[in-house]
ZARO-605642 format. One line per field, with one value per residue: residue in three letters; x, y, z of N, C-alpha, C in turn. Coordinates in steps of 0.1 Angstrom, whole numbers, m for minus. Layout:
N
residu: (ALA  ...) $
nx: (X  ...) $
ny: (Y  ...) $
nz: (Z  ...) $
cax: (X  ...) $
cay: (Y  ...) $
caz: (Z  ...) $
cx: (X  ...) $
cy: (Y  ...) $
cz: (Z  ...) $
This chain:
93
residu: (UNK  UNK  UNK  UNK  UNK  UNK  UNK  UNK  UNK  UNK  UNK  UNK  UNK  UNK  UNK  UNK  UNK  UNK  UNK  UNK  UNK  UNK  UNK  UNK  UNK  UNK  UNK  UNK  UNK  UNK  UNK  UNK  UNK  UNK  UNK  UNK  UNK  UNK  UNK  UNK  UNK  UNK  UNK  UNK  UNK  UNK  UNK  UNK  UNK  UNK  UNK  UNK  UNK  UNK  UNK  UNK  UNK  UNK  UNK  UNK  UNK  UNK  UNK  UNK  UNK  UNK  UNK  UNK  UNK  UNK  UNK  UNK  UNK  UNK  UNK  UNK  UNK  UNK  UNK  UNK  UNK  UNK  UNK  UNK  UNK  UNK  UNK  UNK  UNK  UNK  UNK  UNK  UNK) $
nx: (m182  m174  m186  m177  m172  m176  m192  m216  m232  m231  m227  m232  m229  m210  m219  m230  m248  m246  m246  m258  m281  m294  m313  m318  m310  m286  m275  m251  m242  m250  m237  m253  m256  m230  m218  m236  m244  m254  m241  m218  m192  m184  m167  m151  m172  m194  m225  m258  m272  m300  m314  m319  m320  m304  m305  m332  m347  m339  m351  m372  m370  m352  m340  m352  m340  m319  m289  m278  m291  m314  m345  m363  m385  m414  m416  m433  m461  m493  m518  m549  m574  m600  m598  m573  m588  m605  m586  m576  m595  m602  m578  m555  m525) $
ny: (m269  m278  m292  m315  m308  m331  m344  m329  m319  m340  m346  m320  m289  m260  m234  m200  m189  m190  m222  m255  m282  m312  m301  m274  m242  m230  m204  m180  m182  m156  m128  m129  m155  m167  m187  m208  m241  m255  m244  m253  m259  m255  m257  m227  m209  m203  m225  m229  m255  m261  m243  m227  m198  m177  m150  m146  m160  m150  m121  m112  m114  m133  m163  m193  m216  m212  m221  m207  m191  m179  m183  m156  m149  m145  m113  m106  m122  m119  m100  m108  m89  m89  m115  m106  m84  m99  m114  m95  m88  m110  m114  m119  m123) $
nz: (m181  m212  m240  m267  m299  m321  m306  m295  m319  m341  m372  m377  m404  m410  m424  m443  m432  m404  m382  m394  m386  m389  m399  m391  m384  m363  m340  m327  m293  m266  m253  m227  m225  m207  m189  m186  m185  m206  m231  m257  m284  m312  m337  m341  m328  m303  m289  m285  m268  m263  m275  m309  m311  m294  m290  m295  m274  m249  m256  m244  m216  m192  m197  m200  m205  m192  m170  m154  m145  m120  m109  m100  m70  m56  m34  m9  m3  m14  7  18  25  36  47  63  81  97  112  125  142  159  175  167  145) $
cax: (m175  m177  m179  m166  m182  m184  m201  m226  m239  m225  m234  m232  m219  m215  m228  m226  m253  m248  m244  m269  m274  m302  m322  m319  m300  m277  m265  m239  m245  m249  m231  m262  m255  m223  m218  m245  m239  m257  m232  m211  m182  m186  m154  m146  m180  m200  m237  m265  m276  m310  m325  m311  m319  m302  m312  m347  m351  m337  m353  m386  m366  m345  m339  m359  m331  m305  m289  m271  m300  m324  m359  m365  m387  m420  m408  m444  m471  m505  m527  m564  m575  m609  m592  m566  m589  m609  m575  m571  m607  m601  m567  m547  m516) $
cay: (m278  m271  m305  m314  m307  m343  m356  m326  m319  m346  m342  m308  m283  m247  m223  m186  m183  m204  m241  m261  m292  m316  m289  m264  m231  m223  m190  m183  m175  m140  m123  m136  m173  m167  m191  m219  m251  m260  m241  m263  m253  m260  m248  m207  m202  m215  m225  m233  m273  m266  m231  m226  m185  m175  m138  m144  m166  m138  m114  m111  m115  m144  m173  m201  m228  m209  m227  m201  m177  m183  m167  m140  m149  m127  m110  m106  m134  m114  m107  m110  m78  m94  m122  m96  m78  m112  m119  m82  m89  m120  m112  m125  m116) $
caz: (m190  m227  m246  m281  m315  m327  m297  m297  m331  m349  m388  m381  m410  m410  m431  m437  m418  m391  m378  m399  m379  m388  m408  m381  m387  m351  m343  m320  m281  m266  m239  m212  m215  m202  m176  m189  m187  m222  m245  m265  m290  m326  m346  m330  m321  m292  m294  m271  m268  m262  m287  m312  m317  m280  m288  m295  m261  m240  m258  m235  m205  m190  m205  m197  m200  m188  m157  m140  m137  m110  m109  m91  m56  m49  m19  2  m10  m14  14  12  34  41  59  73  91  106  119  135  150  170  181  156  141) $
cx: (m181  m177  m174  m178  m190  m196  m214  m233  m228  m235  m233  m225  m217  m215  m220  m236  m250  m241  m256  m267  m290  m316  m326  m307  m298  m272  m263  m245  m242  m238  m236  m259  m247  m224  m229  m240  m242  m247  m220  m205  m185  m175  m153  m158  m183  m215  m247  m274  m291  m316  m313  m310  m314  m308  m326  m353  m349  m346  m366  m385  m355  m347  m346  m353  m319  m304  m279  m277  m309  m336  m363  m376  m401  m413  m417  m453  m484  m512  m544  m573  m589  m606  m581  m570  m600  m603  m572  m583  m601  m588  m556  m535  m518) $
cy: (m277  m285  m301  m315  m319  m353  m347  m321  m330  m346  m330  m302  m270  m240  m207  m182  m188  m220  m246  m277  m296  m305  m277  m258  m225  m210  m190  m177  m163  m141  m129  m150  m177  m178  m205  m231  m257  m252  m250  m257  m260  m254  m234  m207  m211  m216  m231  m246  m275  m254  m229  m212  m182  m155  m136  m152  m153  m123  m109  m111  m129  m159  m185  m214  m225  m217  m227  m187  m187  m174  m163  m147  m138  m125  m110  m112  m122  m114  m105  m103  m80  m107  m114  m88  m85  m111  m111  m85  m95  m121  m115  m116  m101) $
cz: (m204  m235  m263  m289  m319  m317  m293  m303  m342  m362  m390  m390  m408  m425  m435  m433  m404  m394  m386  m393  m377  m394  m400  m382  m368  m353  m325  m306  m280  m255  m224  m211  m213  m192  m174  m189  m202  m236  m247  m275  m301  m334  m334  m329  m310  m292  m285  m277  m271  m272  m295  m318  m301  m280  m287  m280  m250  m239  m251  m221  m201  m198  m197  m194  m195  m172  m147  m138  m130  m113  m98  m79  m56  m37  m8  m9  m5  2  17  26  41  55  72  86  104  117  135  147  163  175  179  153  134) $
């Protein structure tokens, strides 16, 4: 759900750089925050609610407020080869 301009940067103007909105220069979502619930429509572009550089957030890896990526899972939790081989002693797993 995309809301409306005036109800989520109200005062906002645009620019030729950008959205200026509250002394903060917007620029326009990437390709990755496809599918976010935080982008919001401002005139033809669309713009993300909570950063307002969406390239520079991404830019290190996932996005931090994005909230249709998930994070990744380790897959096997460490295991601590001194206790491992205790376990092997006494008949443990």
């Amino acid at each position: 759900m995309i809301a409306q301009s005036s109800q989520t940067f109200p005062g906002a103007t645009m620019t030729p750089e950008g959205l200026r909105y509250k002394g903060v220069l917007f620029f326009p979502v990437i390709e990755k925050c496809a599918g976010c619930s935080r982008i919001r429509e401002f005139g033809e572009h669309s713009y993300c609610s909570s950063y307002a550089a969406p390239v520079a957030k991404w830019s290190l890896g996932d996005c931090n407020f994005a909230t249709h990526v998930r994070a990744a899972q380790a897959s096997q939790a460490r295991v601590n080869p001194l206790k491992a081989s205790k376990r092997a002693a006494k008949g443990g797993r």
